[in-house]
C-alpha positions, 0 to 999 in steps of 0.5 A: 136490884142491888146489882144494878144499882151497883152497876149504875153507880159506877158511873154516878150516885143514885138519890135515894128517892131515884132507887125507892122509884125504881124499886117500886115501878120496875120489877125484876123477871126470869126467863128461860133460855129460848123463850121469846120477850117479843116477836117481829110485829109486838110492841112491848113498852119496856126498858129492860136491863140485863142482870144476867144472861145471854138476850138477842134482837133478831129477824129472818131476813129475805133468804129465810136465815137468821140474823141476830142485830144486836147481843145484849150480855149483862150491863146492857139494856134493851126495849121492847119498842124502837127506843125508851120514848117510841110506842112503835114496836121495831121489826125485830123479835128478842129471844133468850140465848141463855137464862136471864134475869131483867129488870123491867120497867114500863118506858113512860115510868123510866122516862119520867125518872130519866128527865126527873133525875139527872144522876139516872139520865147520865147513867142511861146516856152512858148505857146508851153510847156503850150499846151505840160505840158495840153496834157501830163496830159491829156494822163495821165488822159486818161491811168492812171485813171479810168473812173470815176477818169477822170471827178474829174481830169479835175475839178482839172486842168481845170475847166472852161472846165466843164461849156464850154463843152457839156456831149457829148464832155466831154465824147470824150475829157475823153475817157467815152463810155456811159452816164452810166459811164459819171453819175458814174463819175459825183457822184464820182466828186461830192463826193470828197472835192473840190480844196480849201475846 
């Protein structure tokens, strides 16, 4: 609890009180690595921020091939419905990439907290842009670069994420279809000047 409390008051103090709440309603969780929190057609209505660990959304798309949505590294949050205030489950299963430790929450419980606490609804409105800001330049990395692009684009912008995911998994999360194109972008990335160079 201590490191995410440390995490959100980057942002804004917590009331005491805010982190008693939370303290009690949420609990802090291990899973391992491959485990699934969720498939495809499960509802699970809980916030969960990522302590530490390595979490995906993802489906299998028409072709019968991965396709992981979203990454979530520490700092960031997902749930177990379409968002925070929905019921609905969304079609995606979120799967364990690394042992992870969360802290869970039931959505109604941090809902209430988010419109009672004005410190926790800027942290969770923060939270959010920052998973809006990565999927919109992911969606960008997807439809406006070519495949070999891809790969140089992820270093850019994340690159913890080129030690922390498999070949396998950097392909689904990159849209890359075989190992063919995923080397292709591999000797592009390695050709082109580095971030501070």
């Amino acid at each position: 609890m201590k490191r995410m409390f440390t995490y959100f008051e980057k942002y804004c103090i917590l009331d005491d009180e805010l982190k008693e709440l939370l303290h009690h309603f949420g609990r802090k969780r291990s899973y391992r690595k491959g485990d699934f929190y969720k498939q495809e057609d499960e509802p699970i209505e809980k916030w969960c921020f990522v302590l530490e660990g390595l979490v995906s959304k993802e489906h299998i798309n028409s072709a019968d091939q991965l396709v992981i949505e979203r990454v979530c590294e520490p700092g960031a949050y997902f749930t177990g419905t379409k968002h925070v205030f929905s019921r609905s489950s969304e079609p995606i299963a979120i799967h364990f990439l690394r042992d992870t430790t969360l802290f869970e929450i039931r959505n109604q419980y941090f809902q209430d907290m988010v419109e009672t606490f004005p410190g926790l609804k800027a942290v969770y409105h923060i939270l959010t842009q920052h998973k809006l800001n990565h999927a919109v330049r992911h969606q960008h990395t997807i439809h406006a670069l070519r495949s070999e692009e891809r790969l140089h684009d992820l270093h850019l912008y994340r690159p913890q994420l080129l030690e922390l995911l498999t070949v396998d998994q950097k392909k689904a999360f990159l849209g890359i279809t075989n190992n063919r194109e995923y080397y292709r972008a591999k000797r592009y990335m390695e050709k082109k000047p580095k971030k501070n160079e």
